[in-house]
C-alpha positions as CSV (number, residue, x, y, z in Angstrom):
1,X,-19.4,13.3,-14.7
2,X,-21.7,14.1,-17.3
3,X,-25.0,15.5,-16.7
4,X,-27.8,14.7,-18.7
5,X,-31.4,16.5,-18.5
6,X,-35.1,15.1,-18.9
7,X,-35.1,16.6,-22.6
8,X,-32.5,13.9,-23.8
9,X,-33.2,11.8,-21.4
10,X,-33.6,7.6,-23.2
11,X,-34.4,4.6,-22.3
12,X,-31.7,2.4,-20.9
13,X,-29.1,5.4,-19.7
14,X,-27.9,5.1,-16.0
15,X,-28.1,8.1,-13.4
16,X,-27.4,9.1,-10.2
17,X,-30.8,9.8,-8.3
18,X,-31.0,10.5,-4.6
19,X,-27.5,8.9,-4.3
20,X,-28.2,6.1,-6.0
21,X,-28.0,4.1,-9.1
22,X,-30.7,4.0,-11.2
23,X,-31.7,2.6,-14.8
24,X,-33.8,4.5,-16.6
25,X,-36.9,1.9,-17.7
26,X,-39.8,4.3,-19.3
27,X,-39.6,8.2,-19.3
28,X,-43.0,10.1,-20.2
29,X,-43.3,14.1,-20.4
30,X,-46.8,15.7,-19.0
31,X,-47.9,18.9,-20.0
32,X,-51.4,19.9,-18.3
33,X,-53.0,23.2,-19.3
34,X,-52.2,25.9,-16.9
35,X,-48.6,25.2,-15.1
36,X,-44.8,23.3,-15.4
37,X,-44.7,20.1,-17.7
38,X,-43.3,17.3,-15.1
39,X,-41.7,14.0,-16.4
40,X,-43.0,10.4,-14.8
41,X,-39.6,8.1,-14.3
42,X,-39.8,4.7,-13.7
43,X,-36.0,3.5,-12.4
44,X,-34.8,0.7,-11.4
45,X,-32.0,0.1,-8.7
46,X,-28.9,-0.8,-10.0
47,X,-27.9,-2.6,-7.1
48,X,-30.7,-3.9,-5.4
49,X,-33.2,-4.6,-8.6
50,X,-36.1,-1.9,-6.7
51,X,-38.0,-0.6,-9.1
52,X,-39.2,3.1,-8.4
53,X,-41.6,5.9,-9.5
54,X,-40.8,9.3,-9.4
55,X,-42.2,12.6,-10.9
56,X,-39.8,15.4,-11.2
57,X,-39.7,19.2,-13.2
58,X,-39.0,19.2,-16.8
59,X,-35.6,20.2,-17.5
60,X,-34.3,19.1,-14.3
61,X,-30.5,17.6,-14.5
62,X,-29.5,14.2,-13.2
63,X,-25.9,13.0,-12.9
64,X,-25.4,10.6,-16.0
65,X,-23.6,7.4,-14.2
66,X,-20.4,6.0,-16.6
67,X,-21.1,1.8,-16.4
68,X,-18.1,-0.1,-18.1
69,X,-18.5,-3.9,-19.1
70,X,-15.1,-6.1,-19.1
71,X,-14.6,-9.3,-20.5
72,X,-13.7,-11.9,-18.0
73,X,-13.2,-15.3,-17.3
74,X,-14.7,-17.5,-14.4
75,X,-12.0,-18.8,-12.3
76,X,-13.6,-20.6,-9.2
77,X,-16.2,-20.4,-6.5
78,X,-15.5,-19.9,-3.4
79,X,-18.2,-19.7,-1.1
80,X,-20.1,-17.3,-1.8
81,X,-17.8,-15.2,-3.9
82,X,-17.0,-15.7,-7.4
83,X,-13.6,-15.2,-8.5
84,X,-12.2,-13.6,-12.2
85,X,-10.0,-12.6,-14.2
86,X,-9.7,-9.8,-16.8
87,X,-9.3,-10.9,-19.9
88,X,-7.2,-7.5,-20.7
89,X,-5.5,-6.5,-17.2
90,X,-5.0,-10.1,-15.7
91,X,-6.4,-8.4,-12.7
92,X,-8.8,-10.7,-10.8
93,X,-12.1,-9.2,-9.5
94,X,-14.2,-11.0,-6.6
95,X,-18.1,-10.6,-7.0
96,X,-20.7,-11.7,-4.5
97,X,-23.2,-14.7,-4.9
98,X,-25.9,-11.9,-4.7
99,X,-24.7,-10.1,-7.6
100,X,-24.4,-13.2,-10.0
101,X,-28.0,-14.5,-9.0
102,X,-29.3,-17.6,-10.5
103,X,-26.7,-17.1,-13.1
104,X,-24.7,-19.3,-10.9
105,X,-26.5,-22.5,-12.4
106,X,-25.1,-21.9,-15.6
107,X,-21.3,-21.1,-14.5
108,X,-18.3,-23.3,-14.4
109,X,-14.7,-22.9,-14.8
110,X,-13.2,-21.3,-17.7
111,X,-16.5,-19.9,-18.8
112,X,-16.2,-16.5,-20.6
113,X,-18.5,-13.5,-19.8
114,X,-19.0,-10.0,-19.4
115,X,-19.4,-8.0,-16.0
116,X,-20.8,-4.5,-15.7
117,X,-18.5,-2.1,-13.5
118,X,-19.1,1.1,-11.7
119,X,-15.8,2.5,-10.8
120,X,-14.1,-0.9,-9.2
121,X,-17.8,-1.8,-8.0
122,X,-19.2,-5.3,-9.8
123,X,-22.9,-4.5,-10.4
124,X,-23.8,-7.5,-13.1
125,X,-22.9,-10.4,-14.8
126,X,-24.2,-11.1,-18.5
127,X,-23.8,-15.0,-19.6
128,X,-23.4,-15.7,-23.4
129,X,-27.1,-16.9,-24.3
130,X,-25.7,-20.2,-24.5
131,X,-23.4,-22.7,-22.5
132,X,-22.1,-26.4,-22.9
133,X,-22.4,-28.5,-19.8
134,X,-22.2,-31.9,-18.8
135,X,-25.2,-34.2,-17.5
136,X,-23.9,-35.5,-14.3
137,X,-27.7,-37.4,-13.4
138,X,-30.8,-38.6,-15.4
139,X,-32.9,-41.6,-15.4
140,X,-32.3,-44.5,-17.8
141,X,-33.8,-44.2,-21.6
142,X,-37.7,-45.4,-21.6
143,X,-38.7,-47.4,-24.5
144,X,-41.5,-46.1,-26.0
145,X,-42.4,-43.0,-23.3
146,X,-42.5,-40.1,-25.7
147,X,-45.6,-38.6,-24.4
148,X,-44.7,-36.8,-21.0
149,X,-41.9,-35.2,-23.6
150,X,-39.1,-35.7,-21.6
151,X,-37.4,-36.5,-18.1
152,X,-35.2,-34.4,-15.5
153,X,-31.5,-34.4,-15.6
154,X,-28.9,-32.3,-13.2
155,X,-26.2,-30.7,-15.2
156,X,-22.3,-30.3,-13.7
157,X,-23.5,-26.9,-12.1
158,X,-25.9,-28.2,-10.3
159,X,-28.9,-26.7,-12.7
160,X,-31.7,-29.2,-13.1
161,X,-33.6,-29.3,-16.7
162,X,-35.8,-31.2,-18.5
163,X,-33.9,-33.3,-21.9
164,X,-34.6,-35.7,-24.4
165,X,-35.0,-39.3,-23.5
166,X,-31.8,-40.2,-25.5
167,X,-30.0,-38.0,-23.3
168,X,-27.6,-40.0,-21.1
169,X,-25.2,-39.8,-18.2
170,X,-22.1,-38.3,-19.4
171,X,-23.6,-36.4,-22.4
172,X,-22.6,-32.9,-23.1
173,X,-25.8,-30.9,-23.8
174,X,-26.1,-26.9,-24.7
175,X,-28.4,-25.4,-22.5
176,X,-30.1,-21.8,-22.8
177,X,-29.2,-19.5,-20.1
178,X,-31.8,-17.3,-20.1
179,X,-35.2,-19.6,-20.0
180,X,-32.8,-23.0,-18.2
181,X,-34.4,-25.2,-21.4
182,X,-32.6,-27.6,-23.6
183,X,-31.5,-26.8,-27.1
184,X,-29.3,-29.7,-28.3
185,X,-26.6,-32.4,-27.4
186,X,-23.1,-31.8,-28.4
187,X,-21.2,-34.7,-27.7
């Protein structure tokens, strides 16, 4: 594995601290008068989202952890796991409901996305910014009601956000997946 120091330590890499995986969020050298400099890391948990402060000796070496993203497609859900496929092996990985997180509002069959990997180990789904779903429930258009700027509506994943008033049952809308909010109908 590669071994990176605090010198060229950035923002963003992934290391192996304490036996764990940790994302390096802020770095910051401290040199005071008499003595070692020290460097303050803040890291996040890779795998359970913990965010950490440590302070350790300049120039110490951390193991630099290798993360590899594959394009996949969503097959199915089954219970709680989520199943795959590899876009470039056909191989088809299975990854937990607590690993996709509330991504799983915005997921449905044939959707294509990327998933982080450590080794064979699933650590993270990333959903294209937007997808195309289908309204499943809303209430009926109100003539006139334009000032409460709009009116619930469940989508086919089960995601709940607030639409348009000509927005009907049946409609195909594009919905952002990282704020939940409406951007357009399609169809």
């Amino acid at each position: 594995m590669p071994v990176v120091d605090t010198g060229s330590m950035k923002k963003g890499i992934t290391i192996i601290f304490d036996g764990e995986l940790y994302k390096v969020l802020e770095h910051e050298h401290n040199k005071q008068g008499r003595g070692s400099a020290n460097v303050r890391l803040t890291l996040r948990n890779v795998r359970t989202g913990a965010i950490i402060t440590k302070t350790v000796m300049a120039g110490e070496r951390f193991e630099q952890a290798i993360l590899e993203t594959k394009k996949v497609q969503f097959l199915y859900r089954d219970g709680d796991d989520f199943h795959f496929m590899d876009q470039e092996t056909f191989e088809q990985p299975v990854v937990h409901a607590d690993i996709i997180g509330d991504a799983a509002k915005y997921m449905k069959e044939g959707l294509e996305m990327e998933l982080l990997f450590y080794g064979d180990e699933p650590l993270d789904v990333a959903l294209p910014t937007a997808v195309e779903l289908t309204v499943t429930d809303t209430e009926p258009n109100y003539r006139g009601d334009t000032a409460s700027g709009g009116k619930p509506a469940t989508l086919e994943t089960g995601a709940v956000t607030t639409v348009p008033f000509f927005i009907n049952r049946g409609d195909v809308i594009r919905v952002d997946t990282r704020t939940g909010e409406y951007i357009e109908r399609v169809s």
